[in-house]
N, C-alpha and C positions, 0 to 999 in steps of 0.2 A: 677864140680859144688861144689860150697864152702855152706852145707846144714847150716853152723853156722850161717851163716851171710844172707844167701838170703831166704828172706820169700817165695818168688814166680819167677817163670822163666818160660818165657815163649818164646819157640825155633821153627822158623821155620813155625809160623804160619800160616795159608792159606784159607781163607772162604769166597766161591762165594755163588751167588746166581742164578743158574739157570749158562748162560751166561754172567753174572755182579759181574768181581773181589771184593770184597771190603777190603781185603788187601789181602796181598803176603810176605810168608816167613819175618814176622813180627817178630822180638825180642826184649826181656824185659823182666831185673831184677831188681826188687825189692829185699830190704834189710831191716831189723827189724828196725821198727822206722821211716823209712822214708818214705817221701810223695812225690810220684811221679805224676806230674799233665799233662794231658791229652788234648789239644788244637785240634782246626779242623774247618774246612767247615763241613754245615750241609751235612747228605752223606757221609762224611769219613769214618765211620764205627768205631768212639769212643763206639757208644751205643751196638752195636755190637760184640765189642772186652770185655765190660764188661759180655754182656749175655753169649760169649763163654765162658770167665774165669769160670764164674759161673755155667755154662754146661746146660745153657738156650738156646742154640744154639744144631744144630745137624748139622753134615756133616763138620765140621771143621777138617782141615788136620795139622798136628802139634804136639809138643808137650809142656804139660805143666806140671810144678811141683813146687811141697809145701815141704819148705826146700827141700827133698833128695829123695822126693817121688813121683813119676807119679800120678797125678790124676785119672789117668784107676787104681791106686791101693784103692782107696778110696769107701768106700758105699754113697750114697747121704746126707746120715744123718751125716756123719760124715764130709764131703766135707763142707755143712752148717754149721755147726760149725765153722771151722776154717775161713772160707770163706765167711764175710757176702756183698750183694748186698742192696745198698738204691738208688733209683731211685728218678726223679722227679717227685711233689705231683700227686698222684691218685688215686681216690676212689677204685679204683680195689685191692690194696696192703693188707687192711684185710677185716677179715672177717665180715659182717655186723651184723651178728646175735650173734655174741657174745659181752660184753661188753670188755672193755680194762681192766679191772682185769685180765679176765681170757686168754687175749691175751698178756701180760706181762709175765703170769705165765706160760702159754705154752710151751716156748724154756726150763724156768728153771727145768720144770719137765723131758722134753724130754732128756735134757744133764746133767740130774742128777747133777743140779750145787746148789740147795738152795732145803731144805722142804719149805712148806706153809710159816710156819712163818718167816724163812730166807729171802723169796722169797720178801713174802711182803715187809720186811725191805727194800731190795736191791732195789724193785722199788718205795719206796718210796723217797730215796734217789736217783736214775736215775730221776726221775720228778724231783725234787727240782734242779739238775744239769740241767735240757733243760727246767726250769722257767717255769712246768706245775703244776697243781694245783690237788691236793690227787682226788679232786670231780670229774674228767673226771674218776677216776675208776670205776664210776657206771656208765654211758654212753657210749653209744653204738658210734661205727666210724659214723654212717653220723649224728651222734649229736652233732660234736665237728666242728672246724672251720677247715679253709682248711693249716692253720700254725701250729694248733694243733697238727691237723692228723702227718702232716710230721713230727716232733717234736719225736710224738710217734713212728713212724715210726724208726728215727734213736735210738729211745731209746731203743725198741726192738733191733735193732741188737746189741747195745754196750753192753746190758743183754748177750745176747750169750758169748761174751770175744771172739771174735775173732782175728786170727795173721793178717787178712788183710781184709780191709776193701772196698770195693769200692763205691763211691760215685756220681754217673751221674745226675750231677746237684741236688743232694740231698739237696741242700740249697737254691737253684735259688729262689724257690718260698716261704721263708721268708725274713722278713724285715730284713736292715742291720743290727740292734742292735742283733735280734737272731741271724742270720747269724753267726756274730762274737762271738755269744759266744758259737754258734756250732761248730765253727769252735774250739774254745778256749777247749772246753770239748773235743772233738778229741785229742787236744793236749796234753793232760795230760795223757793219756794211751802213754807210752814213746816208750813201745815195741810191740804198732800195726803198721802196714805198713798200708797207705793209699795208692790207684787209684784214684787221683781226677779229674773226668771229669767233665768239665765246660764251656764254651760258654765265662765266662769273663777272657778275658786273663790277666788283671789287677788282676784281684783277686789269681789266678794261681800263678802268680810267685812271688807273696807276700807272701804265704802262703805255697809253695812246697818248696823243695830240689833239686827240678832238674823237665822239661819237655819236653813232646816230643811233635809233631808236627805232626798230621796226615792230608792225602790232598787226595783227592777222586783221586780213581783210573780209569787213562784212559783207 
């Protein structure tokens, strides 16, 4: 394994459900910078294969690694770091009781990346990149819209600076014009790696480096 160049490897992989495969000795590298995108029948086990990466999963047989590292070698917190997950919109994603201030500022305190005043700056500047407005920092998640929410959603994670990114229809549910230019602010972090899973396979291979093709298992 070449740790310079591969952000994530993933060897061997294997995760049923009960009696119901849903892949088998799965493999996939990823490289710094590059977007690798993710196609399927609903059932394949795209959404699946991100919650394992992300170790949302349990009972997975395989092995996976960040650059040169196993992830059995990582602590959770520091797994999230490197390794952020944005899913399709859902209220479930933050927290309700708190406003989006202090859910921006959350990761920066936890990965000692910004003080307060740093912090602020950085996410005032991440709004102004995903076209949201300073004033949703006094509002609470179910006071915002449901293109907001996700908005915020991926802003939080781009705050953390992570090497790989995954994406499971993280953009499905905004309009084309955001879409694109979420898509466009992805792009400008040169050396994160994307997982883009997606349902449009138009959008897929316009926007990746390379995909793969997953088909439910008989």
């Amino acid at each position: 394994m070449n740790g310079d160049t591969h952000i994530l490897q993933v060897s061997q992989l294997t995760k049923a459900y009960r009696h119901q495969v849903i892949f088998r000795n799965l493999n996939l590298v990823i490289n710094k910078g590059e977007w690798v995108g993710v196609i399927g029948d609903n059932g394949s086990g795209k959404s699946t294969l991100a919650k394992t990466i992300m170790g949302l999963e349990d009972g997975a047989e395989g092995y996976i690694y960040l650059g040169n590292r196993s992830k059995d070698h990582f602590s959770r917190n520091e797994w999230v770091q490197e390794v952020q997950l944005v899913t399709q919109y859902t209220r479930n994603a933050l927290d309700p009781t708190k406003k989006i201030r202090e859910l921006l500022l959350e990761p920066l305190r936890l990965f000692q990346l910004a003080n307060k005043k740093e912090g602020l700056a950085k996410i005032g500047q991440m709004l102004e990149s995903c076209s949201l407005s300073l004033d949703l920092l006094d509002q609470r998640p179910r006071e915002i819209s449901g293109g907001q929410y996700q908005r915020i959603c991926i802003a939080l994670a781009l705050l953390v600076q992570p090497k790989l990114m995954i994406c499971d229809e993280a953009t499905a549910s905004l309009d084309m014009i955001n879409e694109l230019r979420i898509i466009e602010l992805l792009k400008r972090n040169t050396e994160m790696a994307v997982l883009f899973i997606s349902h449009n396979q138009e959008l897929v291979t316009r926007v990746c480096d390379r995909c793969i093709y997953m088909r439910k298992f008989l």
